[in-house]
C-alpha positions in Angstrom: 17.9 -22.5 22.1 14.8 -20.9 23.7 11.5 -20.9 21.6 10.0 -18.3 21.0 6.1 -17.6 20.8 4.1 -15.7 17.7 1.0 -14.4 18.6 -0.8 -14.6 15.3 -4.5 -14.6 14.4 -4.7 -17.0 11.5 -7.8 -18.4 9.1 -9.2 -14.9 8.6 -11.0 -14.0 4.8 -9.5 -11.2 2.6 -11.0 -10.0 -0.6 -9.9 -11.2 -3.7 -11.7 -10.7 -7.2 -11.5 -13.4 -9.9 -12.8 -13.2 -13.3 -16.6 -13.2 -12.1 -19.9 -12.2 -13.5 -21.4 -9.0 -12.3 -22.9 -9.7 -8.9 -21.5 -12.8 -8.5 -20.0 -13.9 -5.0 -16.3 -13.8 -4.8 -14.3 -16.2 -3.3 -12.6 -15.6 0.1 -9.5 -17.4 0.4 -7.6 -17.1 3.3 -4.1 -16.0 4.7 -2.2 -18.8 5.8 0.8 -17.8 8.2 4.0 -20.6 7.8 6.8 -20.6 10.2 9.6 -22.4 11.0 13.5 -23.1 9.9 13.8 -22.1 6.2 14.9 -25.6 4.4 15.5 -24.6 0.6 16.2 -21.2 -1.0 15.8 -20.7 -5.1 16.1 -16.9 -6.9 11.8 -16.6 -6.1 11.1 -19.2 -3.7 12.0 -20.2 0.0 10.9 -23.1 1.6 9.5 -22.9 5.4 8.3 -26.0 7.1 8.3 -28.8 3.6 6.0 -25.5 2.1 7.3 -23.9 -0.7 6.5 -20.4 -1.2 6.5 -17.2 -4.3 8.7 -14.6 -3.6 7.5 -11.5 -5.7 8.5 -8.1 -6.7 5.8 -6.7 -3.9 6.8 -9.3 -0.7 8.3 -7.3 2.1 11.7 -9.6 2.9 12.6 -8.4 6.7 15.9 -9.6 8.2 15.9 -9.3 12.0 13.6 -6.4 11.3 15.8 -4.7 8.9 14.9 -4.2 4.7 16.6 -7.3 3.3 16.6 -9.2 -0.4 16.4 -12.9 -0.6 19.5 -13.4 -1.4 20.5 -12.3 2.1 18.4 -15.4 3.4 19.9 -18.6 4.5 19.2 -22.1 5.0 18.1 -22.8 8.5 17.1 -19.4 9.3 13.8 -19.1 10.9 10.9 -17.3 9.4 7.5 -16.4 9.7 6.0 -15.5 6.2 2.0 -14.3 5.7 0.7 -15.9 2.5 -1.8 -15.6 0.5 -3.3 -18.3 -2.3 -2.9 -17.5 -5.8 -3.3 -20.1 -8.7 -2.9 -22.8 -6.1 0.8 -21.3 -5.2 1.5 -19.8 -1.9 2.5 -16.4 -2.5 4.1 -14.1 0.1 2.9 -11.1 1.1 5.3 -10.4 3.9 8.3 -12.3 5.2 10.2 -11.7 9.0 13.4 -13.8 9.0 15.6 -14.5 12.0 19.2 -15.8 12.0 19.3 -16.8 15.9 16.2 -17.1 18.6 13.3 -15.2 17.7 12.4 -13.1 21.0 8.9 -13.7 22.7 8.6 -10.2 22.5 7.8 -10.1 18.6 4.2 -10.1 17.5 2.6 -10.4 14.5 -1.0 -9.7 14.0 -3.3 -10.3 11.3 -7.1 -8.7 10.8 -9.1 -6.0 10.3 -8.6 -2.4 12.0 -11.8 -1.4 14.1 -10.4 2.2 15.2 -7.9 4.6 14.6 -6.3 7.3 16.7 -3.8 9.9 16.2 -1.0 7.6 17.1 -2.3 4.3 17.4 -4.5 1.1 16.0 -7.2 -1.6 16.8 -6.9 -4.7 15.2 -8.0 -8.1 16.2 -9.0 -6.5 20.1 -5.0 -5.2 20.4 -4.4 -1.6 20.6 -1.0 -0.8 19.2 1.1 2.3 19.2 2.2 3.6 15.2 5.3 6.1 15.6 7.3 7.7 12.8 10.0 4.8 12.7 6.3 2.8 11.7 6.7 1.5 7.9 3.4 1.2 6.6 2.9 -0.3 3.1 0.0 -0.8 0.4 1.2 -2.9 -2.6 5.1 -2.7 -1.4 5.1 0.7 -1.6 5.9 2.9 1.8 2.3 4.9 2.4 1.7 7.6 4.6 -0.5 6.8 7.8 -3.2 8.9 6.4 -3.9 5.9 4.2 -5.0 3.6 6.6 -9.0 3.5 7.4 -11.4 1.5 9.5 -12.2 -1.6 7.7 -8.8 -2.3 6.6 -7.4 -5.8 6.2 -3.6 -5.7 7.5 -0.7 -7.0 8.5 0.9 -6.0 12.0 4.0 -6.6 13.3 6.5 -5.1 16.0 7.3 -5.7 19.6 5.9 -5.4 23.1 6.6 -5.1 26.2 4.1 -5.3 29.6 0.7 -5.5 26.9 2.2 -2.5 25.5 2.3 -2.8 21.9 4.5 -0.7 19.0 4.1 -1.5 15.1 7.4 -1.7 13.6 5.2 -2.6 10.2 2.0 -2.6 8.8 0.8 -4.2 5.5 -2.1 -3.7 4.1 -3.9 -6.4 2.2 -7.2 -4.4 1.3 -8.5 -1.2 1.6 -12.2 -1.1 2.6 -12.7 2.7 0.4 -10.1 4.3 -0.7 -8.9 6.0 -3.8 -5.8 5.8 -6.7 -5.3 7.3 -10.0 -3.7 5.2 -12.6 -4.7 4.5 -16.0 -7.3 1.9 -17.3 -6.0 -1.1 -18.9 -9.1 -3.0 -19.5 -12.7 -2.4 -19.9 -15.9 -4.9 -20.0 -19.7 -4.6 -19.8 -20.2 -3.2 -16.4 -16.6 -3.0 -15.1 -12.8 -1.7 -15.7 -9.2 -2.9 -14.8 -6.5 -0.3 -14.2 -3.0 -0.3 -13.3 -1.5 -1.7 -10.4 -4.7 -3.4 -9.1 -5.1 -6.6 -9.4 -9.3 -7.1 -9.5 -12.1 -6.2 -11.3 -13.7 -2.5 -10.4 -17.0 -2.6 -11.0 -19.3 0.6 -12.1 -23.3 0.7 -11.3 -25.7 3.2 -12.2 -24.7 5.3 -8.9 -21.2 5.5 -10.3 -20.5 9.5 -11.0 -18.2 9.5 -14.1 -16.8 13.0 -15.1 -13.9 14.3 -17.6 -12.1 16.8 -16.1 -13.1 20.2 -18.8 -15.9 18.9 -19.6 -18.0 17.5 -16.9 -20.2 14.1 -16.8 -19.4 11.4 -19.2 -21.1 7.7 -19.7 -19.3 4.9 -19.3 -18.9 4.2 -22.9 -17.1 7.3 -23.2 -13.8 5.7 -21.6 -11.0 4.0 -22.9 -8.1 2.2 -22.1 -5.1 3.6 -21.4 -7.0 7.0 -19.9 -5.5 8.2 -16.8 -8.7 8.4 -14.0 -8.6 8.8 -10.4 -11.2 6.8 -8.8 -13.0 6.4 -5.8 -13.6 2.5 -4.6 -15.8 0.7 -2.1 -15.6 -3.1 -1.2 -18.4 -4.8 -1.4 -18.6 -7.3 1.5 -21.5 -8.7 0.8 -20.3 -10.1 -2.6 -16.8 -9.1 -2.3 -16.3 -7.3 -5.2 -15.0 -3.7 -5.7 -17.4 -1.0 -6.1 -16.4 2.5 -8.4 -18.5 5.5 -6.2 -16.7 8.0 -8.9 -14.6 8.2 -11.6 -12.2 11.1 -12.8 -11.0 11.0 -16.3 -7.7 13.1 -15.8 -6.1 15.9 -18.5 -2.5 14.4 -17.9 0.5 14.7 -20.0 3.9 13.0 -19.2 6.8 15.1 -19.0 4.3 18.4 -18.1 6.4 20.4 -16.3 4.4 21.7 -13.2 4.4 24.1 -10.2 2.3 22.8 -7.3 2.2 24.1 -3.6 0.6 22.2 -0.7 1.8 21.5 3.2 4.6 18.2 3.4 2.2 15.7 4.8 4.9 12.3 4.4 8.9 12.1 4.2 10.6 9.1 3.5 14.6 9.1 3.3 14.5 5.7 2.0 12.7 6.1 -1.3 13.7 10.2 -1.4 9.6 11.0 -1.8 7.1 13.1 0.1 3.7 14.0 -0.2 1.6 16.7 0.2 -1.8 16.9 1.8 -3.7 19.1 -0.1 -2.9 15.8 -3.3 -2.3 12.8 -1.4 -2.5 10.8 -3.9 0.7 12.1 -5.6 4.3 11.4 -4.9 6.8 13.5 -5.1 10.3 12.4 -5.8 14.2 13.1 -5.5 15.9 12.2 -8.6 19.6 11.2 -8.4 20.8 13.9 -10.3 18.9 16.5 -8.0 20.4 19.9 -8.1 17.8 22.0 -6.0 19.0 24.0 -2.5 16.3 22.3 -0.3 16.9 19.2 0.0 14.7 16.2 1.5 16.7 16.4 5.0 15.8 19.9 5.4 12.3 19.5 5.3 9.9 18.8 8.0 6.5 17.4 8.3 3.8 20.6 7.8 6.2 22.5 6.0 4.6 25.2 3.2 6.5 24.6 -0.1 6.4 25.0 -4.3 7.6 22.4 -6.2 8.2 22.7 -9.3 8.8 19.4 -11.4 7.2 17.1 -14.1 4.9 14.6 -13.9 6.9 11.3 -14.5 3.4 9.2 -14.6 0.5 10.0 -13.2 1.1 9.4 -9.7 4.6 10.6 -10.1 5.8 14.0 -9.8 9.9 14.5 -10.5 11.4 17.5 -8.4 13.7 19.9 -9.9 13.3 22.8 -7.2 11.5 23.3 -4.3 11.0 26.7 -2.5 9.7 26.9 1.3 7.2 29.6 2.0 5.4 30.7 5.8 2.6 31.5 3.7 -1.5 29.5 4.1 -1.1 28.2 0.7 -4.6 27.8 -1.3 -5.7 23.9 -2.3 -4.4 22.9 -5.7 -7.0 21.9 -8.6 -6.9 18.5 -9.8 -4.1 18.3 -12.5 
């Protein structure tokens, strides 16, 4: 059996937020990459070299680079898993496993991008090529490559060939400033918790915080469970998340809706796309879909209506779509 090499950049800091006063350094742990032959398999656990690590909901399981569940994962497979420290457990953010010689030709690169072109990356010095076969992930869901930004904490890996370097996946761990909308699930003195993200978001006095209809608000004018759309900045200095603006949003499940914009993202596998003029909103294929235009007749810059209803508030369902070859004006805010 040949061995094969990993080039991996290990013992780098990502952000994490634990329940800290306002101000208050965060703690840095770090990403610890464990590889070798998989000795023990349990329903949310694999063992890789006499370490035992979480399996969650979120962990992208890759089987000879191919989706896979852990159940597809055998004893003495090898695997290379990118972990990150949670409550003392190791907890995988991304596992690559290998049932025969793992090829010198994989990489797998961890760090911080420092540029981005149209079809490529910088991270950790290594310029690598993104194409459309590219899977690109924030919080195990598939992203568009518009989310990625300078600053990012990810996860790279793919194959090369001659120093030339193609991502077959990138995960990110942390956004430097980005934005979501979801709905707030807990509120203190000077900061809020929504949805789907795991730390604390805290709100200064530059924080602009507006209602949609009816303009500025104070912070004491939100609650939890109100869907917002919010702007965030980490802090690298005390490693906390930062609020620039918040958006208090007039949604309604089960709205029906009509919104036009230009296809941005496809993805066959989850049967969503996106639109650039809302990226932030997914639009999906339900099973029973009945519409003419269906997902593998659309392309990439493609003018269309949907028409649908919201499922959350990052969620629109389709029910029809209609392609124009019109310039389509920018949506408001919903």
């Amino acid at each position: 059996m040949k061995r094969f090499v990993v080039f991996v950049l290990v013992l780098f800091l990502i952000v994490t937020l634990m329940p800290l006063k306002a101000q208050a350094k965060a703690t840095l742990p770090k990403i610890e990459i464990v590889k070798g032959s998989i000795s023990a398999i349990s329903d949310n656990t694999i063992t890789i070299d006499k370490k035992v690590i979480k399996i969650k909901d979120d962990t992208a399981l890759r089987l000879n680079g191919i989706k896979t569940t852990i159940s597809d994962i055998k004893v003495g497979m090898h695997a290379i898993a990118v972990c990150e420290t949670i409550d003392k457990d190791l907890v995988a953010r991304l596992v690559l496993v290998f049932n025969g010689n793992l090829s010198s030709k994989t990489f797998t690169v961890v760090g911080e991008i420092t540029s981005i072109t149209q079809n490529a990356v910088v991270v950790s010095g290594k310029t690598i090529i993104v194409n459309d076969q590219t899977k690109i992930r924030l919080q195990g869901k598939l992203v568009s490559f518009s989310e990625l930004k300078v600053g990012d904490r990810v996860v790279v890996h793919g194959d090369y060939s001659q120093d030339v370097y193609i991502a077959k996946e990138i995960l990110i761990l942390n956004h430097k400033e980005f934005e979501m909308r979801s709905y707030i699930t807990e509120i203190g003195s000077n900061f809020l918790k929504i949805k789907d993200f795991d730390y604390q978001i805290f709100v200064n006095d530059k924080t602009s915080i507006t209602k949609v209809g009816k303009g500025k608000i104070s912070f004491s004018d939100l609650k939890v469970s109100d869907p917002v759309q919010i702007h965030v900045r980490l802090d690298k200095v005390t490693g906390n998340y930062f609020a620039t603006s918040i958006v208090v949003l007039s949604f309604k499940p089960n709205t029906a809706v009509a919104i036009a914009g230009t296809v941005s993202f496809i993805d066959l596998e989850t049967k969503t796309i996106k639109l650039s003029e809302l990226p932030l909103l997914t639009f999906k294929f339900p099973q029973d879909y009945k519409g003419k235009v269906m997902i593998t007749d659309l392309n990439v810059n493609d003018k269309i209506l949907v028409l649908g209803k919201y499922i959350d508030v990052n969620t629109v369902e389709i029910t029809n779509i209609i392609r124009f070859k019109i310039k389509l004006s920018v949506p408001k805010k919903p």
